[in-house]
N, C-alpha and C positions, 0 to 999 in steps of 0.2 A: 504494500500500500504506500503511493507516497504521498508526499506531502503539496496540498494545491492553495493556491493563494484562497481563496474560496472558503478554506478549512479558519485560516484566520479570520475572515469577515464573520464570519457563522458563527465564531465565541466572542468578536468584540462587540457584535449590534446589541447583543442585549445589554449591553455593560454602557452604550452611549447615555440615557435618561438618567445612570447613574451618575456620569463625568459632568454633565452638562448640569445637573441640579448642584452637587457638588462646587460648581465655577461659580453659580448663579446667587447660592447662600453666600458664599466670600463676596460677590461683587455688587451685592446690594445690606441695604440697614433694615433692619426691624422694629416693631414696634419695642422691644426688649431684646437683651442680650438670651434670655432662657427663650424667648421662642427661636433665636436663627439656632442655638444650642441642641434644642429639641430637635428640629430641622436635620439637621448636622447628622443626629442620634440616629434619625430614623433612617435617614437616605445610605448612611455608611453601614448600619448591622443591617439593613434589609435590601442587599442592591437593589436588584431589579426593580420589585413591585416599591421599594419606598422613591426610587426616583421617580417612577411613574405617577404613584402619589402627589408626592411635592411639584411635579409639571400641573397636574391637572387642579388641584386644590392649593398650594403653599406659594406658587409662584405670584398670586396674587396679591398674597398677605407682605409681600416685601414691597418695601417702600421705592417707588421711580426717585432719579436725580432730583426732579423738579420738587419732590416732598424733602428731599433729604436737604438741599440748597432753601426752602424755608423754612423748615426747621435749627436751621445750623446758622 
């Protein structure tokens, strides 16, 4: 059996929702340090389904530039 480029795409797709929530908690502010914490919690011990999660429900809950620049 050898090895086909194919065979890596097929273990990384699920693990993308993971990286990209992961970016997304760092690259934005939250109402409180224990909810991006939480976040953090959930997306790192549950890859898959917590990134999934956090796309669909948590990416909301973080704050845009435009909230963080009046707040700050």
């Amino acid at each position: 059996m050898s090895f086909e480029w194919w065979h890596l795409l097929v273990a990384l797709l699920p693990m993308l929702p993971t990286f990209w929530s992961i970016w997304h908690i760092w690259a934005h502010e939250f109402e409180n340090p224990q909810q991006r914490a939480l976040w953090l919690v959930l997306v790192v011990f549950v890859p898959v389904l917590g990134g999934i999660i956090y796309i669909v429900t948590g990416r909301r809950k973080a704050l845009s530039k435009i909230q963080k620049q009046a707040r700050g």
